[in-house]
N, C-alpha and C positions, 0 to 999 in steps of 0.2 A: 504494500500500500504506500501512496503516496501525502503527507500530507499538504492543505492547502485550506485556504481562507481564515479565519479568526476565529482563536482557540481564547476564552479569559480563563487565567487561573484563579479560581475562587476565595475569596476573602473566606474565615471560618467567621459567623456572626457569636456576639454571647449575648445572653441573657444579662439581664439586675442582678440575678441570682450568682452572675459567672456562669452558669454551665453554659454548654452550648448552645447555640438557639435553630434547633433542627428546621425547624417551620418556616423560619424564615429563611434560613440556608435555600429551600427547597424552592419556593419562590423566588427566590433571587434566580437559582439556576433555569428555573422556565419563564423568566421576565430576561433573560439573557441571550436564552434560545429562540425568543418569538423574537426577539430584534433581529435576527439574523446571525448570529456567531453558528460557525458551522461545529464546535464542539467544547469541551469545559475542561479547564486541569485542577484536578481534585491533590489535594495538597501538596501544592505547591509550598514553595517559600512564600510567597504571598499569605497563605493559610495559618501560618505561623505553625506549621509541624510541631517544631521542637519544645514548643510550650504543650502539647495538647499530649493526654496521656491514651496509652494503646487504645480502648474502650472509645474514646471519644473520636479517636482518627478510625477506628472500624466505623463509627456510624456516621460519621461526616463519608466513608467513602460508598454506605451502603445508601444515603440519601442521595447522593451525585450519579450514584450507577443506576438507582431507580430511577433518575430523569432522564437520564440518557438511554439509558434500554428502553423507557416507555414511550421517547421522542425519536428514535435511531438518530441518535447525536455518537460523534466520537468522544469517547472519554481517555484522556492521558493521566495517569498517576504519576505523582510524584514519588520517588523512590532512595535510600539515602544508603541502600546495603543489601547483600546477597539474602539476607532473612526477608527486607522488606520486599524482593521479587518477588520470592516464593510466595509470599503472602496473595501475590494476581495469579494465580493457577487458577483458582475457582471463579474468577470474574470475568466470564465470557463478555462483560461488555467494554473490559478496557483494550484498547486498541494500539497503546504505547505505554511503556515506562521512561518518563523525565527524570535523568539524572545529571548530577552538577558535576561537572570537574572537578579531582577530589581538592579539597581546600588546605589549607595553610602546609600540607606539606611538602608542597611544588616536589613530585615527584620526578619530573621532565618529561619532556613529549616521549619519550621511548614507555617511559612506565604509566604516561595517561593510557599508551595504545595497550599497552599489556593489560592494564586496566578494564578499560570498555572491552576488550577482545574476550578474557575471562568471561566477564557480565553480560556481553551477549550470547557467549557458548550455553549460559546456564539458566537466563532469563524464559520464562514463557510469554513473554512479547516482546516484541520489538522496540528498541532502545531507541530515544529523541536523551541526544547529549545535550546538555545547556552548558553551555562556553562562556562565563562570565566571570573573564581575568582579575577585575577590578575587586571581587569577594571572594574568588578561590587564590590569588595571589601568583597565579600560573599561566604564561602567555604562552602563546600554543603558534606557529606560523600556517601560513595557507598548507605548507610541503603537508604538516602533520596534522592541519585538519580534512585532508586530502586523506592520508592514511587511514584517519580515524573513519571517513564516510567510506573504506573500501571495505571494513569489518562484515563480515554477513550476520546481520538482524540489524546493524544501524539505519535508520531510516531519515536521519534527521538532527538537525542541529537547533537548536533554539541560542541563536547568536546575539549574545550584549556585550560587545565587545567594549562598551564605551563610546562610541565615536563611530564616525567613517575617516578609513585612515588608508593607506596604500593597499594593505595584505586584507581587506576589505574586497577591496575593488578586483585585487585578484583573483580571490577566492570566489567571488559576484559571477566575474570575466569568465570562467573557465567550470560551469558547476556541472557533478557527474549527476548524469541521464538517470533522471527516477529516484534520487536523493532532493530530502528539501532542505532549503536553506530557511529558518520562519526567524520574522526580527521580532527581536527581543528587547530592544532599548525604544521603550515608549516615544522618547522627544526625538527620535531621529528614525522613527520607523518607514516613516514616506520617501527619505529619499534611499533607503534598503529597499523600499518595495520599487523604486525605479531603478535601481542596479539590478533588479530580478531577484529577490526575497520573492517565496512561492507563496505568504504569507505571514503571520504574528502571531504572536504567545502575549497578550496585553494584559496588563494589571488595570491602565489606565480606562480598558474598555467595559468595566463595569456603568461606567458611565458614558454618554452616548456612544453610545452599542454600535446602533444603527449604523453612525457617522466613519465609524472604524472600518465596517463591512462597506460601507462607500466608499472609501477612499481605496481597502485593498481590490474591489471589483472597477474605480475608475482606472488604478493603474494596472491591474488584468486588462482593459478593453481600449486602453490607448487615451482613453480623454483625458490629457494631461492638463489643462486649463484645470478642470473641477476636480483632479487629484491633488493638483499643487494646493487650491485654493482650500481643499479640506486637510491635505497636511500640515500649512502653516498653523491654523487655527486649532487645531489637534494638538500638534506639538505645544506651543501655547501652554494647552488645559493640564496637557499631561504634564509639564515641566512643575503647574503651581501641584497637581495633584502628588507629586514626589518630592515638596518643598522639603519635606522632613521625612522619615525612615519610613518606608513602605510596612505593610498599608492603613498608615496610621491620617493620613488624607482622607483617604480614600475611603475609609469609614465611616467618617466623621460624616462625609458628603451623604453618602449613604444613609447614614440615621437622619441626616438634618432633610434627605428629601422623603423618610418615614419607610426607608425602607428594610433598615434592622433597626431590633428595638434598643440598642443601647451601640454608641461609636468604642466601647471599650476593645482594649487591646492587654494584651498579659505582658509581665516583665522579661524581659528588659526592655522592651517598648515601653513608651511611654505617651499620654493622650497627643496629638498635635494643638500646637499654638491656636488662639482663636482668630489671628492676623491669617494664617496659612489658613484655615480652613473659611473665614470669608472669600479668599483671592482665588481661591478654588470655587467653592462656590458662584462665585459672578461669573466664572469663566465657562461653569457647565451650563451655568444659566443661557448665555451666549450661544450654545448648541443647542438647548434643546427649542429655542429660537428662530434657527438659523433655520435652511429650507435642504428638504432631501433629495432623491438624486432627480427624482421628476419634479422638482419645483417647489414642493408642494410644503408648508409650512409646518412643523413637529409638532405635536402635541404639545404643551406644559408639561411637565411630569406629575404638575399639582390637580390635571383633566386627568388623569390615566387613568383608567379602576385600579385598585389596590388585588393584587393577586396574593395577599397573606390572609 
């Protein structure tokens, strides 16, 4: 399989109480799917894994595999060890495991490929690598991310490299037949998706959804006027929505337009500023404003029926 269009890795919502807020998890994921994202990534770093204990990431991923098997959405899990593969044996609906680069102990690109090589021999789905140097502390070149896409079960990269930088463009320039390249770095995903990214992995697209599946489908179909015009304004929303440590915006935005019932986050996150969460704010305001790809003016998000 190949993937393609717009995947969000879902935020984990909490209750008052702290636990987790399964009800609204659930709706979130089918007010994400009706916007158009062609699939969902169930814990992710976005989800804040490392805080949430065994029990609570079983059922954060059996409410995510319920919306996706009940909608035929693709579903990607997030994955952090050969225990947590094995844990997708039984979930016929996941369709990739998302793993990170391992982090702080810069192995070198010989032992990232020994790495993923192992992890895919032993995985029961197919491996989407996330490449993101700036938290795994590990720069990887096109040569060895070329190696890493020739692995058999890799399918996919979810690339945040930081930046578009030279080994970008190369990597862009030259990409092997039926591997995808999905961008990963929200404020610079438009002009990835005009180098030939085959789509995104958005944290940012929790919020206008829609606008996200526009811009990856105007720069699939060539109209590059109204891809630019929705990347400018995307990057934008996404840059105030990652003012401070992901997805601590992002939440916020979220509860403030009613759609989990509390913006909380677990430690070592901490709430976002109330300066960041206006500036965000006014800027999704701005999209859901804005007009979509036939013209046609967005709803308010304060008109929508509530789907909790």
């Amino acid at each position: 399989m190949t993937l393609s269009g717009l995947y969000v890795p879902l935020i984990t919502p909490f209750d008052s109480d702290g636990t987790v807020a399964l009800d609204a998890l659930e709706a979130l994921a089918h007010r994400l799917l009706d916007a158009g994202a062609t699939g969902l990534v169930a814990l992710g770093t976005t989800a804040e894994p490392t805080v949430l204990s065994a029990p609570e990431r079983h059922a954060v991923l059996d409410v995510i595999a319920r919306v996706c098997g009940s909608r035929g959405a693709q579903l990607v899990v997030g994955a952090e060890s050969p225990q947590g593969l094995a844990e997708l044996r039984d979930r016929p609906e996941v369709v990739a495991a998302q793993i990170p680069v391992p982090a702080f102990v810069r192995p070198g690109e010989d032992g990232v490929v020994a790495y993923f090589t192992h992890l895919a021999s032993i995985s029961p789905v197919p491996l989407v690598i996330y490449h993101i140097p700036y938290r795994t502390g590990q720069a990887l070149s096109p040569a060895c991310l070329r190696r890493l896409a020739g692995i058999p079960g890799v399918i996919a990269f979810k690339y945040a490299a930081g930046g578009i930088d030279a080994d970008t463009i190369e990597l862009l320039a030259d990409p092997r037949p039926g591997f995808a390249i999905m961008g990963g770095d929200d404020v610079v995903v438009s002009p990835l998706l005009a180098l030939g990214a085959s789509g995104a992995i958005l944290a940012s697209a929790h919020l206008a959804t829609s606008d996200f599946v526009a811009l990856i489908n105007a720069w699939r179909s060539g109209d590059v006027a109204r891809a630019r015009a929705l990347g400018h304004r995307l990057a934008a929303m996404s840059a105030r929505l990652f003012a401070e440590p992901n997805p601590t915006v992002i939440k916020a935005v979220l509860y403030a337009e009613g759609l989990i019932p509390t913006p909380a986050v677990r430690l070592p996150l901490v709430a976002a500023s109330p300066a960041s969460v206006e500036a965000a704010l006014a800027s999704v305001a701005g999209h859901t404003h804005s007009t979509d790809v036939e013209g046609s003016p967005h709803v308010p998000s304060s008109e929508v029926p509530s789907m909790r």
